[in-house]
Backbone as JSON, one array per atom type, in Angstrom:
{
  "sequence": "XXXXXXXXXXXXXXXXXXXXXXXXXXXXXXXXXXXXXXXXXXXXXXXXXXXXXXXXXXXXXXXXXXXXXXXXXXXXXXXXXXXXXXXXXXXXXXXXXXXXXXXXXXXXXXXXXXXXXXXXXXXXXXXXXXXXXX",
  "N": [[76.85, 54.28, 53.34], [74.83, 55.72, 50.21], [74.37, 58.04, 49.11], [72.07, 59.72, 47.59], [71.81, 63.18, 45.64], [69.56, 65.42, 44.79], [68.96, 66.31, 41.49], [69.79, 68.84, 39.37], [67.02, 69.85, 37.11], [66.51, 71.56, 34.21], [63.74, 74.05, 34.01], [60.89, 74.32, 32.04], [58.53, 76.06, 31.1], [55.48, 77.06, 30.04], [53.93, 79.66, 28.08], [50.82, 81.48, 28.33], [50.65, 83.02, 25.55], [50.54, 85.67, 23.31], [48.73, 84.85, 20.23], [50.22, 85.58, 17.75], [52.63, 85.62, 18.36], [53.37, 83.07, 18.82], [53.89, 79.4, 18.58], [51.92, 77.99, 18.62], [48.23, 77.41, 19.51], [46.49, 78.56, 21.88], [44.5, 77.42, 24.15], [42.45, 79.58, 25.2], [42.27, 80.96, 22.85], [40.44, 79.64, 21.17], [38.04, 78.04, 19.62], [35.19, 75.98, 21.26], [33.24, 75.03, 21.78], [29.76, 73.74, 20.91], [27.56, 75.31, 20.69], [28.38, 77.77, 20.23], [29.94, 77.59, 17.93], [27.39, 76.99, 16.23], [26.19, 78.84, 16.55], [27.47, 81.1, 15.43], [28.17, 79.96, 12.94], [25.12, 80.22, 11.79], [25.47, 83.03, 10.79], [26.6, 85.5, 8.3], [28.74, 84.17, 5.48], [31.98, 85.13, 4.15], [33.13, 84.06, 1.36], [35.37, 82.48, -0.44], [37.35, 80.7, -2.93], [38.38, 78.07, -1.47], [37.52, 78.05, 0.93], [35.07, 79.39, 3.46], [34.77, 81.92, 5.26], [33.23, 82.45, 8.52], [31.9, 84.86, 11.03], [31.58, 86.97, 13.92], [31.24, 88.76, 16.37], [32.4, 89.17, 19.69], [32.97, 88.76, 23.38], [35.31, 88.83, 24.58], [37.25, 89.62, 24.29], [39.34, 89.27, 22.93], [40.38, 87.41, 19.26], [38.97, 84.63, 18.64], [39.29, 81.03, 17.09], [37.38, 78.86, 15.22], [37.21, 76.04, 13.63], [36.02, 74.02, 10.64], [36.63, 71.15, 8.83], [35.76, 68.79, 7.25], [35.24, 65.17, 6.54], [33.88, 64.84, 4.3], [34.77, 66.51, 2.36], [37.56, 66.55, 2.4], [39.04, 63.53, 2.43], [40.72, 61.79, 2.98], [42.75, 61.56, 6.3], [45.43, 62.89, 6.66], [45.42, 64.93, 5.07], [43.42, 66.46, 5.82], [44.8, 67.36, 8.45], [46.81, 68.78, 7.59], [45.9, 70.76, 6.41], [44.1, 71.98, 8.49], [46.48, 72.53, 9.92], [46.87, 74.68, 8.14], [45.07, 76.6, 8.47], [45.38, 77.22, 11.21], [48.1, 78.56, 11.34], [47.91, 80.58, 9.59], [45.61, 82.17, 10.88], [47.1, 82.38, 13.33], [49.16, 84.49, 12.56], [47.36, 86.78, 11.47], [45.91, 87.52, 13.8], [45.36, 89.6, 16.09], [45.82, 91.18, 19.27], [43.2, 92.69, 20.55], [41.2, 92.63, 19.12], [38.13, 91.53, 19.01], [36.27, 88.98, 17.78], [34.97, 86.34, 16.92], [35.65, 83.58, 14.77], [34.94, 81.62, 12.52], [36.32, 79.37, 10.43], [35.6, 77.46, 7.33], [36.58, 74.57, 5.3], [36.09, 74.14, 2.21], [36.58, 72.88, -0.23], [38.19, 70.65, -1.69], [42.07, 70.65, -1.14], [45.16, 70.34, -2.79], [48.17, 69.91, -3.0], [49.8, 71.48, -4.41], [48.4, 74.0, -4.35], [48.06, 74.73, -1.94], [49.93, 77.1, -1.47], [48.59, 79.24, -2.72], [46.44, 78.82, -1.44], [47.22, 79.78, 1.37], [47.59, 82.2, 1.17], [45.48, 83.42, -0.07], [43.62, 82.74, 2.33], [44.63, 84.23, 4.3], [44.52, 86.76, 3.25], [41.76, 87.19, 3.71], [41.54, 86.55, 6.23], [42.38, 89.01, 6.92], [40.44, 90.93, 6.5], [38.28, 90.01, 7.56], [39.05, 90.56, 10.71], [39.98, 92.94, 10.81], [40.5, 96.11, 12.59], [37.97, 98.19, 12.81]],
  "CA": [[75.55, 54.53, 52.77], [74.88, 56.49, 49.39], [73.24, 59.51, 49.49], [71.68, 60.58, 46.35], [71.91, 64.61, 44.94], [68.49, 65.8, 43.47], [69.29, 66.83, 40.2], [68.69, 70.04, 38.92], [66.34, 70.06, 35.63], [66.03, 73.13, 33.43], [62.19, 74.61, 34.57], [60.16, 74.84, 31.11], [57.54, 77.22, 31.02], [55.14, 77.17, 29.02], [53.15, 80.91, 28.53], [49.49, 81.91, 27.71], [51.11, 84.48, 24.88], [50.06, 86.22, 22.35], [49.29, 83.69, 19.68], [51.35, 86.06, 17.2], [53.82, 85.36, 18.26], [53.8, 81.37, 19.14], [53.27, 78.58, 17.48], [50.37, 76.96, 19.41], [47.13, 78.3, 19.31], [46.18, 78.09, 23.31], [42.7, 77.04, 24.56], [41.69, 80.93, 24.99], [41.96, 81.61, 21.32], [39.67, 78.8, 20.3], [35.59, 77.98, 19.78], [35.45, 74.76, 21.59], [31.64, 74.78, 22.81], [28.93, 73.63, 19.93], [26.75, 76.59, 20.61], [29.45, 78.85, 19.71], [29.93, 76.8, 16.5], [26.34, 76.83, 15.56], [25.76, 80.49, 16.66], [28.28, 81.83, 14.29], [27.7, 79.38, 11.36], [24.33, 81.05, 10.9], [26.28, 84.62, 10.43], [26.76, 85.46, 6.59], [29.94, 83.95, 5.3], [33.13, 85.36, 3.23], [33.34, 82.99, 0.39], [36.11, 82.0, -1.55], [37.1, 79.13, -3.59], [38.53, 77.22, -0.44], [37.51, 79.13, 2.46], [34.06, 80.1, 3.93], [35.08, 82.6, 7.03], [31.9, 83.19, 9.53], [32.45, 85.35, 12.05], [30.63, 87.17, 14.79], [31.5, 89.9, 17.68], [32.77, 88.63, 21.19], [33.29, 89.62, 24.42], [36.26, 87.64, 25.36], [38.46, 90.57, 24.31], [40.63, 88.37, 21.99], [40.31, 86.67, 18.39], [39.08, 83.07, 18.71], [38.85, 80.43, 15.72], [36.71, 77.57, 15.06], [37.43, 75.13, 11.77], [35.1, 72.7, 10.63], [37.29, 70.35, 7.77], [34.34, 67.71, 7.23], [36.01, 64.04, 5.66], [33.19, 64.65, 3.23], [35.69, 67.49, 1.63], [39.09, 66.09, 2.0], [38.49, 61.87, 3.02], [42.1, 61.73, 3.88], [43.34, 62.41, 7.27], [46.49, 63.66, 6.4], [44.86, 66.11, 3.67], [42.76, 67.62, 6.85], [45.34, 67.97, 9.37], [47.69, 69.48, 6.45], [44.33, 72.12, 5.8], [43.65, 72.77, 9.84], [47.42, 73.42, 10.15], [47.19, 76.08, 7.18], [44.21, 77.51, 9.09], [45.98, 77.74, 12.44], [49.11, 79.56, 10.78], [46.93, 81.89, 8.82], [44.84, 82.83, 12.18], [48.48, 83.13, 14.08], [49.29, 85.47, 11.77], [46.55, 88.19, 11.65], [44.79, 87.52, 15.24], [45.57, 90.72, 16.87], [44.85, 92.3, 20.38], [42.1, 93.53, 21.4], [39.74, 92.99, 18.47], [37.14, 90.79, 19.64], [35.81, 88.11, 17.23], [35.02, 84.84, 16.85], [36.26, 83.47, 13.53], [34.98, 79.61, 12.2], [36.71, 78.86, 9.0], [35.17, 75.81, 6.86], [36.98, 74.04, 3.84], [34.59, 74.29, 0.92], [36.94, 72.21, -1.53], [40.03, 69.9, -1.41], [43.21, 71.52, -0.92], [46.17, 70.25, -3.21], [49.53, 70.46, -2.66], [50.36, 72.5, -5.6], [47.43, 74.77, -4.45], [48.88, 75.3, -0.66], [50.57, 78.85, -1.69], [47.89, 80.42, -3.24], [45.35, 78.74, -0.4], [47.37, 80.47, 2.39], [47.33, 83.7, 0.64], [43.83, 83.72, 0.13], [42.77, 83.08, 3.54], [45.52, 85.37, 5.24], [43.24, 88.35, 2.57], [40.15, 86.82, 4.41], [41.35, 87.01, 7.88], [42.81, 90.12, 7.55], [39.99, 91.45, 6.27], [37.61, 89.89, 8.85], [39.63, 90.31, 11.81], [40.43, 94.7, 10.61], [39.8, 97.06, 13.1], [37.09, 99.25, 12.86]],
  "C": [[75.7, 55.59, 51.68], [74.1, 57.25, 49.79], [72.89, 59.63, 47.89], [71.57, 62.32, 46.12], [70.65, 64.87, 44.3], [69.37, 66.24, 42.31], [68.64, 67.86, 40.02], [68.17, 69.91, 37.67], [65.98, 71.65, 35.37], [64.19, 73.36, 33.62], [62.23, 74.89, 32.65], [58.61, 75.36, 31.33], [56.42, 77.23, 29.98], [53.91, 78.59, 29.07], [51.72, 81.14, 27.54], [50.33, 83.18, 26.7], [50.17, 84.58, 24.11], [49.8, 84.77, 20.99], [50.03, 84.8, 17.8], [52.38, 85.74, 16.71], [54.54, 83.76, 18.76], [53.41, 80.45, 18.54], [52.74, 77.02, 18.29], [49.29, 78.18, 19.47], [46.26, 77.94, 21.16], [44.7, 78.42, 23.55], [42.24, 78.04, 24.23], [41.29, 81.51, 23.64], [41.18, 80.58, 20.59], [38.59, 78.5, 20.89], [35.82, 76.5, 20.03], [34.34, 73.66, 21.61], [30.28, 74.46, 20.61], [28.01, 74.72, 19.39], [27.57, 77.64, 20.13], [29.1, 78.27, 18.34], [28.45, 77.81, 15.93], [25.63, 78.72, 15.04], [26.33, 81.37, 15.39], [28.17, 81.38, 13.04], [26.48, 79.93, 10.72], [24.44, 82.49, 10.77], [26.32, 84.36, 8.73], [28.76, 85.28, 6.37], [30.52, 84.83, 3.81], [33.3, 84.37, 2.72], [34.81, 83.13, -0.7], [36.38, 80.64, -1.85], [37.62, 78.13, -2.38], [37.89, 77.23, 0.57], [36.13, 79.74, 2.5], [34.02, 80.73, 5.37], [33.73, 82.99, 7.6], [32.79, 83.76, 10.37], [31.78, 86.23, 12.8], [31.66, 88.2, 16.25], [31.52, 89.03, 19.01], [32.73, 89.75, 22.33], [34.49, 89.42, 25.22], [37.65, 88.81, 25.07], [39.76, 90.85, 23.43], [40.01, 87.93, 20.46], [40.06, 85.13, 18.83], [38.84, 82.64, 17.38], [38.35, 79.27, 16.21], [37.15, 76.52, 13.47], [36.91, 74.01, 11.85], [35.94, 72.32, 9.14], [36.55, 68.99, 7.82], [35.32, 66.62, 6.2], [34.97, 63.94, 4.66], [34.02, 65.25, 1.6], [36.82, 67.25, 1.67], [38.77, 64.67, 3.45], [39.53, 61.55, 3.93], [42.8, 62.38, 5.12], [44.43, 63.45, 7.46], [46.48, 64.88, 5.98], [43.97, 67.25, 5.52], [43.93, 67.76, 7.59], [46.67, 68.87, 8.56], [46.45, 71.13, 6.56], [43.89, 72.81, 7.49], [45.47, 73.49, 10.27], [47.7, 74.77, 9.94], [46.35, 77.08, 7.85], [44.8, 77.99, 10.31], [46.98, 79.04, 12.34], [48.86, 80.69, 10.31], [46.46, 82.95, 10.18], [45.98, 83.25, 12.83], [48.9, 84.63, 13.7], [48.93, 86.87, 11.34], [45.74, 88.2, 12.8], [45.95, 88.84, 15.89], [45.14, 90.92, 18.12], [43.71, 92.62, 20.44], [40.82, 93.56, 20.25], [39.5, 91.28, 18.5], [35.8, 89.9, 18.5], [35.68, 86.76, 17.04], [35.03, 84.37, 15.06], [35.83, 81.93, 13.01], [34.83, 79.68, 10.57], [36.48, 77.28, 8.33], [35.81, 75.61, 5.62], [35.65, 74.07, 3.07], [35.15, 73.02, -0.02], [38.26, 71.54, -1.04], [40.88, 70.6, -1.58], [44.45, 70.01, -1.49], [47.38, 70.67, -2.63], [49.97, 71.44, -3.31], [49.04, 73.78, -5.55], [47.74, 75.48, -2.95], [49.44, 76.86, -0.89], [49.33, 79.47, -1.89], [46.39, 80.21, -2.33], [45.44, 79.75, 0.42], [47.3, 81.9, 2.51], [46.11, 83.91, 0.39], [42.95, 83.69, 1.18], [43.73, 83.94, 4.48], [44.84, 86.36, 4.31], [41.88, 88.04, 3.28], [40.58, 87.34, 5.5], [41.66, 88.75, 8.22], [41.35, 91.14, 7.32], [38.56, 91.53, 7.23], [37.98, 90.29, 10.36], [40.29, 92.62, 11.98], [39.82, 95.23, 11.63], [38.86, 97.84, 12.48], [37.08, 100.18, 12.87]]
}
């Protein structure tokens, strides 16, 4: 008679971190709920030529983001999930600890390829500037 051996498999992990320092943005750091949405959309927005940041005081302890990329403003799927990536990376990037905001970034205008650099740099000066301690 054979016997079979379980096998051992390598254990992957996967951790609620910081989103800093990972590159996923995990449930906790994101506006999921409509009322959230709506609540914060009528806040006064940071305007620039791509980028309209709302944003609004929490209690959750953390940075969350919301992004509304409407196919009215870029038709092509590709073109939005290219434009919610840049937003995720951006938010990774300056979401800090302990300051407590809710963040919903909306495309205003199509996003080019040859416009990508000087997008991501313009909303990494937004977030940081929304997202500053006090």
């Amino acid at each position: 008679m054979l016997l079979l051996q379980p096998v051992a498999r390598a254990a992957v992990s996967v951790l609620a971190c910081d989103p800093k320092n990972a590159l996923t943005l995990p449930r906790r750091y994101r506006l999921t709920r409509r009322e959230g949405f709506s609540r914060i959309l009528q806040q006064r927005a940071q305007t620039r030529s791509w980028f309209a940041v709302h944003s609004e005081v929490n209690s959750s302890g953390h940075a969350r983001l919301g992004m509304s990329v409407s196919k009215r403003v870029l038709p092509d799927a590709t073109q939005r999930n290219v434009a919610k990536r840049l937003i995720r990376e951006c938010f990774r990037k300056c979401a800090r600890e302990g300051i407590a905001r809710d963040v919903v970034i909306r495309v205003r205008k199509p996003l080019h390829k040859q416009d990508l650099a000087e997008a991501r740099t313009t909303l990494g000066e937004m977030l940081k500037t929304v997202l500053a301690p006090t």
